[in-house]
C-alpha positions as CSV (number, residue, x, y, z in Angstrom):
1,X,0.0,0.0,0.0
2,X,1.0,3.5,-0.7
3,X,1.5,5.8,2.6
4,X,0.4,9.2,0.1
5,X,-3.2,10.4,0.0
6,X,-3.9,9.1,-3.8
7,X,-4.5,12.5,-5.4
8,X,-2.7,11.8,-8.7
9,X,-3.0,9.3,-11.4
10,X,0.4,8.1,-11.4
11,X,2.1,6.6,-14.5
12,X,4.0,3.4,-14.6
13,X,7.5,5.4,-14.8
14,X,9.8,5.7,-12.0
15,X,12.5,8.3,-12.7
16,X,16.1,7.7,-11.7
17,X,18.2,10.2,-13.3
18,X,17.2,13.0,-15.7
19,X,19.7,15.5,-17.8
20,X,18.5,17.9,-19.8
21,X,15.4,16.8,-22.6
22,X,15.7,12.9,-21.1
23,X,14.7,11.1,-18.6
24,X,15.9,7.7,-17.6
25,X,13.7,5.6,-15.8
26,X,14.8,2.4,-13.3
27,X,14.9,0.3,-15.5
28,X,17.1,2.1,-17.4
29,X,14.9,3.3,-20.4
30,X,15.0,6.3,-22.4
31,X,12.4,8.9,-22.3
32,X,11.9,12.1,-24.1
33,X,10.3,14.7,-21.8
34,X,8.0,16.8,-24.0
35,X,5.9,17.5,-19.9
36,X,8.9,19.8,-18.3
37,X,7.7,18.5,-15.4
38,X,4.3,20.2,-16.4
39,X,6.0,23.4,-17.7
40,X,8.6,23.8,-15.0
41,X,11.7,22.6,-16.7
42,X,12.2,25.2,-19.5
43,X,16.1,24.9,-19.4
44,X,15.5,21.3,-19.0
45,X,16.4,18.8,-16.3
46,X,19.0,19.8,-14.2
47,X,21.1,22.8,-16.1
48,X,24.2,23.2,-14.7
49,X,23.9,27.0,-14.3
50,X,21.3,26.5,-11.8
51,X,22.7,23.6,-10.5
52,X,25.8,25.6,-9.7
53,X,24.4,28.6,-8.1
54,X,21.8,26.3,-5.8
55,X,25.0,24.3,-4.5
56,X,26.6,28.1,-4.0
57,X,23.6,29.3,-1.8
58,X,24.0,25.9,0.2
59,X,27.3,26.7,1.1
60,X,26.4,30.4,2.2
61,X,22.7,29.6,4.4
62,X,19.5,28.0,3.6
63,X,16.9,29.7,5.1
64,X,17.0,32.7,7.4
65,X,12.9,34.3,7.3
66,X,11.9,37.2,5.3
67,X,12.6,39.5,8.2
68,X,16.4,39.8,6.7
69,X,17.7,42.1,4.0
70,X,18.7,39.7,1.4
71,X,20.4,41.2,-2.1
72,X,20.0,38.8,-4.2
73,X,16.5,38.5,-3.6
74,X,16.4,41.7,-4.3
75,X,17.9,41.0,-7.5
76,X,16.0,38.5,-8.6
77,X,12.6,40.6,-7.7
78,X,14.3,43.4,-10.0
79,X,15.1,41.0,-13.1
80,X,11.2,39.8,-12.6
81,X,10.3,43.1,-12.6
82,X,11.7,44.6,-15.3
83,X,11.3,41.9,-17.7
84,X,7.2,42.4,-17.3
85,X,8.0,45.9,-17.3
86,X,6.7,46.4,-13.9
87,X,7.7,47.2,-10.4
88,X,7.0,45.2,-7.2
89,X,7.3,41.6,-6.6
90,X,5.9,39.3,-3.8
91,X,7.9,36.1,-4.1
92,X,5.5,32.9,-2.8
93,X,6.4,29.1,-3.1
94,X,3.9,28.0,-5.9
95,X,1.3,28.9,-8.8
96,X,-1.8,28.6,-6.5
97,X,0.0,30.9,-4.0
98,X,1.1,33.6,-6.3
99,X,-2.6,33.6,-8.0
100,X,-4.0,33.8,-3.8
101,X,-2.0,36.6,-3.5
102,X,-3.2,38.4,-6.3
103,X,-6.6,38.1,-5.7
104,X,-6.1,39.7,-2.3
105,X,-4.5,42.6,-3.5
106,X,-6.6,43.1,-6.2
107,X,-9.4,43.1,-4.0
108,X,-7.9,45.4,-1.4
109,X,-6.6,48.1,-4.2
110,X,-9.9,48.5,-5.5
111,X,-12.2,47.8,-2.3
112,X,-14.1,45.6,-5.0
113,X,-15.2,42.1,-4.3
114,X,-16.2,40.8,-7.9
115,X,-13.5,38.9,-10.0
116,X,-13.8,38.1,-14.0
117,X,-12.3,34.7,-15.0
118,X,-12.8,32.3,-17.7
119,X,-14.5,28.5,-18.2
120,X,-11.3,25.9,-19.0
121,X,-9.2,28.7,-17.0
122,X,-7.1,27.3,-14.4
123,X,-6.1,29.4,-11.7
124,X,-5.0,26.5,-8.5
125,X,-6.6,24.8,-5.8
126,X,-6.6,26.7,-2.6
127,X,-9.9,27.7,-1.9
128,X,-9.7,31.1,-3.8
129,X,-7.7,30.2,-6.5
130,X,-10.6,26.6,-6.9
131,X,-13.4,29.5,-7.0
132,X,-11.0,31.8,-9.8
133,X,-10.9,28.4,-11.6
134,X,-13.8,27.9,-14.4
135,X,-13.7,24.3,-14.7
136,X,-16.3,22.2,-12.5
137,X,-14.4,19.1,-12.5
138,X,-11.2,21.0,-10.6
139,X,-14.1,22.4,-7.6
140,X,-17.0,18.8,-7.1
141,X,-17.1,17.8,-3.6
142,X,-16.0,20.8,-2.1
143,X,-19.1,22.8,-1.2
144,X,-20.0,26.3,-2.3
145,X,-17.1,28.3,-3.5
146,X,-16.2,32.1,-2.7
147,X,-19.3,34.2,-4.6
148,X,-17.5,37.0,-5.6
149,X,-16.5,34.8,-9.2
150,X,-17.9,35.3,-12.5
151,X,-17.1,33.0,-15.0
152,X,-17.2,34.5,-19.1
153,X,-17.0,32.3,-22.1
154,X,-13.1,33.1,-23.0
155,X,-12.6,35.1,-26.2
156,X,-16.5,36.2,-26.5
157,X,-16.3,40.0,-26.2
158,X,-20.1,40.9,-26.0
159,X,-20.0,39.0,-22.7
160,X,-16.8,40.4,-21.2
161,X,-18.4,43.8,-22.4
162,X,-21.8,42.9,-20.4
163,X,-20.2,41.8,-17.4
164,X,-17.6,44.4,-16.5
165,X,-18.6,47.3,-13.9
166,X,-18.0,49.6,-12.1
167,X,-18.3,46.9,-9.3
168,X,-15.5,45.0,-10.9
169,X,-12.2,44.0,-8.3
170,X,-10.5,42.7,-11.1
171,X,-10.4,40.1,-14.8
172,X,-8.1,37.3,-14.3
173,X,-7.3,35.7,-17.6
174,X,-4.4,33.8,-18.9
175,X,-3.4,34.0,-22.5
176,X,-2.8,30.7,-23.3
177,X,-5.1,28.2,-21.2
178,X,-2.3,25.6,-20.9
179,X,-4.9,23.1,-18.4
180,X,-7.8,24.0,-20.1
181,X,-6.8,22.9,-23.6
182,X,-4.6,25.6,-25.0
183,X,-6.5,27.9,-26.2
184,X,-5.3,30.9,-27.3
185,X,-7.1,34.7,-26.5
186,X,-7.5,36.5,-29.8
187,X,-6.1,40.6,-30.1
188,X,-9.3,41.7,-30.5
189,X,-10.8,40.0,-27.3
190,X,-7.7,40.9,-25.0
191,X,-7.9,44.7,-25.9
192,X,-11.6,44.8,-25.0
193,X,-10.6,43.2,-21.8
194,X,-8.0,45.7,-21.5
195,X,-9.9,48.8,-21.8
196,X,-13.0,47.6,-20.2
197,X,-10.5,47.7,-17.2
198,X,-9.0,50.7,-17.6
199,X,-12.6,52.4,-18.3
200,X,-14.4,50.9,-15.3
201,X,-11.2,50.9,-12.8
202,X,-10.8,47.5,-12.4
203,X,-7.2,45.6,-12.4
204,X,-5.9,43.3,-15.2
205,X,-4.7,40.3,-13.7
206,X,-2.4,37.6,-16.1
207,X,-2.0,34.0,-15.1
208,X,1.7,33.5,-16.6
209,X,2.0,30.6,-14.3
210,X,2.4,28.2,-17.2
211,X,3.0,30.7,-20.5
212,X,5.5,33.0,-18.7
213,X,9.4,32.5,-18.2
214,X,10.2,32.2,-21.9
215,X,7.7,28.9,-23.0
216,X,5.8,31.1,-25.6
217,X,9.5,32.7,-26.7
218,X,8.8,36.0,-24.9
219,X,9.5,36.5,-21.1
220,X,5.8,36.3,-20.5
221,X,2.9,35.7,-23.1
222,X,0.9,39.0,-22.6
223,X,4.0,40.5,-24.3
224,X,2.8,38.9,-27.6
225,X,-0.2,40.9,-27.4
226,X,0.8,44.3,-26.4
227,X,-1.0,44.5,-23.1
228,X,0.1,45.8,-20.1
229,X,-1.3,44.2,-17.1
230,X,-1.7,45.6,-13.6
231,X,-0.8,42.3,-12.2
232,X,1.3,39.3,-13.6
233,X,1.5,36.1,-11.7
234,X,4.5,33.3,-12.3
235,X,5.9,30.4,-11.4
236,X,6.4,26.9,-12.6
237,X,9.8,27.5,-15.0
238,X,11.0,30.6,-12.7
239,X,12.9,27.9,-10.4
240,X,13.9,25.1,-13.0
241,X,12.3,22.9,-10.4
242,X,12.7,24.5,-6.9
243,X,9.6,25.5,-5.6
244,X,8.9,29.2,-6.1
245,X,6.1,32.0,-7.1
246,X,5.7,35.6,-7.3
247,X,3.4,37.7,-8.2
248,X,4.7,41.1,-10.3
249,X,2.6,44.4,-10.2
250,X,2.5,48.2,-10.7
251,X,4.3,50.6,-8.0
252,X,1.1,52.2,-7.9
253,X,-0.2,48.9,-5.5
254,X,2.5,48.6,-3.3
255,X,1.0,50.3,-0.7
256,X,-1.9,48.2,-0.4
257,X,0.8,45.2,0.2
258,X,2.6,46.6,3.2
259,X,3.9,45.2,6.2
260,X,2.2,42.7,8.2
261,X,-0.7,42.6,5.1
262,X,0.8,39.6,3.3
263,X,3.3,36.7,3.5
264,X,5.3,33.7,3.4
265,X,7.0,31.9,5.8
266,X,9.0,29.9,3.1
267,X,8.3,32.5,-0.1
268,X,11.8,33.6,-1.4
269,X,13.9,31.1,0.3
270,X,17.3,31.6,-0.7
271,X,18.0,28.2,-2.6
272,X,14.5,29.3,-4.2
273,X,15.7,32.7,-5.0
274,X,19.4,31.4,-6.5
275,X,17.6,29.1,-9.2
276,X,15.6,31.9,-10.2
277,X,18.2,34.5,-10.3
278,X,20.6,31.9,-12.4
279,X,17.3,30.9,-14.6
280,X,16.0,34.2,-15.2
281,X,19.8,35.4,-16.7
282,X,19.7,32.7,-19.3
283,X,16.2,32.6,-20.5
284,X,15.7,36.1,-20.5
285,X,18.8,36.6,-23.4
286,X,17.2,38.0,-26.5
287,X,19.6,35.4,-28.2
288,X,18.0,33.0,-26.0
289,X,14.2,34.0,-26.9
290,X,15.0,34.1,-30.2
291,X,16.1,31.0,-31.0
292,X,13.1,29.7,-28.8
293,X,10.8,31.0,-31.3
294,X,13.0,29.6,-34.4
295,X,12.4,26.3,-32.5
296,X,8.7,26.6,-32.0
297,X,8.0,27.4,-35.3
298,X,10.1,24.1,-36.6
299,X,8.1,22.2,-33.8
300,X,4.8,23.2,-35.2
301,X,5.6,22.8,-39.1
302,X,6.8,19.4,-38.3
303,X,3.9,18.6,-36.7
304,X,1.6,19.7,-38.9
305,X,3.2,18.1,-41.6
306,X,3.8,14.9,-40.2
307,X,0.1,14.3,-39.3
308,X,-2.1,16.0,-42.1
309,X,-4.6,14.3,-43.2
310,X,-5.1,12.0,-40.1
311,X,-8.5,12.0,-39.1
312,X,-8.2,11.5,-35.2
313,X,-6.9,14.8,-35.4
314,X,-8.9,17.3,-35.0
315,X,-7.4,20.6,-34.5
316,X,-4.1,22.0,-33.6
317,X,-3.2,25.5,-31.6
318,X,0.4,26.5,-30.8
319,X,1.6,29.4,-29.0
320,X,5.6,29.4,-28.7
321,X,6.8,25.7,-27.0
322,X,2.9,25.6,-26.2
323,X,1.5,22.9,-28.5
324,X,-2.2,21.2,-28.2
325,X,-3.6,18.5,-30.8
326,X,-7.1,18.0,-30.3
327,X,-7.8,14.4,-31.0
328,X,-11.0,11.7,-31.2
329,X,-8.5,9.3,-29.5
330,X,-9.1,7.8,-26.2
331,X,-6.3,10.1,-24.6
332,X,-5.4,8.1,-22.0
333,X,-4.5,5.3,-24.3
334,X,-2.4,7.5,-26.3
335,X,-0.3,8.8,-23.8
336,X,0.6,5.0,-22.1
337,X,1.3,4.2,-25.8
338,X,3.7,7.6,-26.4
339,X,5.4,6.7,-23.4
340,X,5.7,3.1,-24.3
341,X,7.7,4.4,-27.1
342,X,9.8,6.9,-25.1
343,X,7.7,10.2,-25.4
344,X,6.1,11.6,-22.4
345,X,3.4,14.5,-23.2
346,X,0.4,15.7,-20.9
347,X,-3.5,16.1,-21.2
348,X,-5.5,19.3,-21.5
349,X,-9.2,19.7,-21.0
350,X,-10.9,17.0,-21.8
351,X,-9.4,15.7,-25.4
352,X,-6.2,17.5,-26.3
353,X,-2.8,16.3,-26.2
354,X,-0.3,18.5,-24.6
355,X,3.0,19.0,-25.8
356,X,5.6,21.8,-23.7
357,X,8.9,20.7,-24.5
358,X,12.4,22.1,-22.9
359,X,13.3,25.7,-24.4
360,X,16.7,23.7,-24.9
361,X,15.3,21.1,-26.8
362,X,17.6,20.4,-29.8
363,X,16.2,19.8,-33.8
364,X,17.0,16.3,-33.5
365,X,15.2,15.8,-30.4
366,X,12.1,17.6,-31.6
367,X,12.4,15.2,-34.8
368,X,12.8,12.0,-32.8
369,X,9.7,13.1,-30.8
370,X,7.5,13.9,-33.4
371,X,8.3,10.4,-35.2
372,X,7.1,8.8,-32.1
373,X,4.1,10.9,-32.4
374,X,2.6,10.3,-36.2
375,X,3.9,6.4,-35.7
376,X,2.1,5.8,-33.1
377,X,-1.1,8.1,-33.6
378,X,-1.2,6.3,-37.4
379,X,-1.0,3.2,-36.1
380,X,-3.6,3.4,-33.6
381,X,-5.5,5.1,-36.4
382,X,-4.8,1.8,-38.6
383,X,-6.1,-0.5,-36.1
384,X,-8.7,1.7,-35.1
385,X,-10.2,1.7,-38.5
């Protein structure tokens, strides 16, 4: 029996070592990671820059309380900053906290209580960030959520344009829904979000929990679409694996976040803070980002290439190292049968296949992945038939 509460479906693989785009299992077998440990790993498993300047901060101290001065926390908050183009940062430990957070300042700025998200967002599971969340599935069994939660059909602007008012805390929206099958928000949409805001006083909040730190080949999605948000939430690939979060916002809020309103006994740990601070100065290279996108674009011309014309899939939407293939196959199948054949990719909402490589991926990775993907998909299809 298992001594862990069994809130996961766990697959049959057992990781034993893991360098960069691979991961090698007990057995000893090969896999390509197309998950990133669910969009955390965007410089791959273990980089050694990061691996380096965690092993530093272990030799200096590990943990000391947020009560301290400490620089290079301070430097990391100003790199986080300035690549959203923005100027305050709370550092948390995780998505859900960082989202938490910026519900309760958004609520406190404006003295509002009503929040705008999305159905097929995804926003965490703590209470608040469960409510913020528009998919049913992620809130049965768990009584009434918070009320102060309206939840649009994402990209329909005669709703959002309904909805918004003048009692409106804040819209919370991210860009790309990575859970809820990655969807993309269309220009037109997002500026009508925007200036509803700005015309009724409410806060723009992005989710760039999953689409920021580089994985749509920008430092955070919303930059693809011109907007400039009041709040910007991150996570997942800031650490390269070590638990952190933060949520980024506009000098003109940092009031409402002062002492003893907020905090975290374990946000912006120093070995936290030292991944993030040696992550943040690779991925945030132009050079870097650039040859991100060059990547992405391969990625998605290969793909969509290699499986024309097969019927079980449906659709395709791409964002950067983002990548969803709708498909009529049993998904669960699929994915036991990708990793049978050394690929591991993710779900999304309730039929897409999920693909969020490395950044670092190489071109012969990505074409070793996506033969695994139109063999096995065109066989099933074969027997299938």
């Amino acid at each position: 029996m298992s001594y862990l509460f069994p809130t996961y479906s766990r697959w049959e693989v057992e990781p034993d070592q893991s360098e960069g785009s691979v991961i090698i299992d007990k057995n000893g077998k090969k896999y390509l990671d197309f998950t990133s440990g669910i969009g955390v790993c965007n410089l791959g498993h273990r980089p050694a820059v990061v691996q380096e300047a965690i092993t530093s901060q272990l030799n200096r101290y590990w943990h000391v309380s947020n009560l301290f001065i400490q620089e290079e926390q301070e430097n990391a908050a100003k790199r986080l900053a300035e690549s959203a183009k923005m100027d305050c940062v709370f550092f948390a430990n995780s998505g859900a906290e960082a989202n938490e957070a910026a519900i309760k300042l958004a609520r406190k700025a404006t003295g509002r209580k009503k929040i705008i998200t999305f159905e097929n967002s995804f926003h965490g599971r703590t209470f608040a960030t469960m409510s913020a969340t528009g998919q049913n599935k992620i809130k049965m069994g768990y009584g009434p959520m918070l009320e102060t939660f309206v939840y649009l059909p994402f990209n329909d602007i005669e709703a959002i344009k309904k909805e918004v008012d003048d009692e409106t805390a804040a819209v919370m929206l991210e860009v790309v829904q990575g859970e809820g099958g990655i969807h993309i928000g269309e220009q037109a949409f997002l500026n009508e979000v925007s200036q509803l805001c700005e015309d009724h006083g409410a806060l723009l909040i992005i989710d760039e929990i999953q689409t920021g730190i580089g994985r749509t080949g920008k430092p955070f999605a919303f930059q693809h679409f011109q907007l400039m948000p009041d709040i910007v939430t991150s996570a997942k690939g800031l650490g390269s694996g070590l638990p952190i979060g933060a949520v980024i916002g506009k000098k003109e809020l940092a009031h409402f976040f002062g002492p003893g309103s907020h905090g975290s006994t374990f946000g912006g740990n120093p070995l936290a803070i030292a991944a993030a601070k040696a992550t943040m100065e690779v991925i945030f290279q132009a050079g870097f980002l650039e040859e991100v996108e060059k990547k992405s674009v391969y990625l998605f011309e290969q793909i969509s290439k290699e499986l024309k014309g097969i019927p079980d899939i449906l659709n395709s939407r791409q964002l950067g190292m983002m990548i969803g293939l709708e498909t009529s196959i049993d998904l669960p199948i699929l994915l036991k049968e990708l990793r049978n054949h050394g690929l591991l990719a993710l779900p999304a909402g309730s039929n897409v296949l999920r693909l969020l490589p490395p950044l670092t991926v190489t071109k012969a990775e990505i074409d070793k992945a996506i033969h695994i993907l139109q063999s096995v998909i065109r066989n099933y299809s074969k027997a299938a038939v």
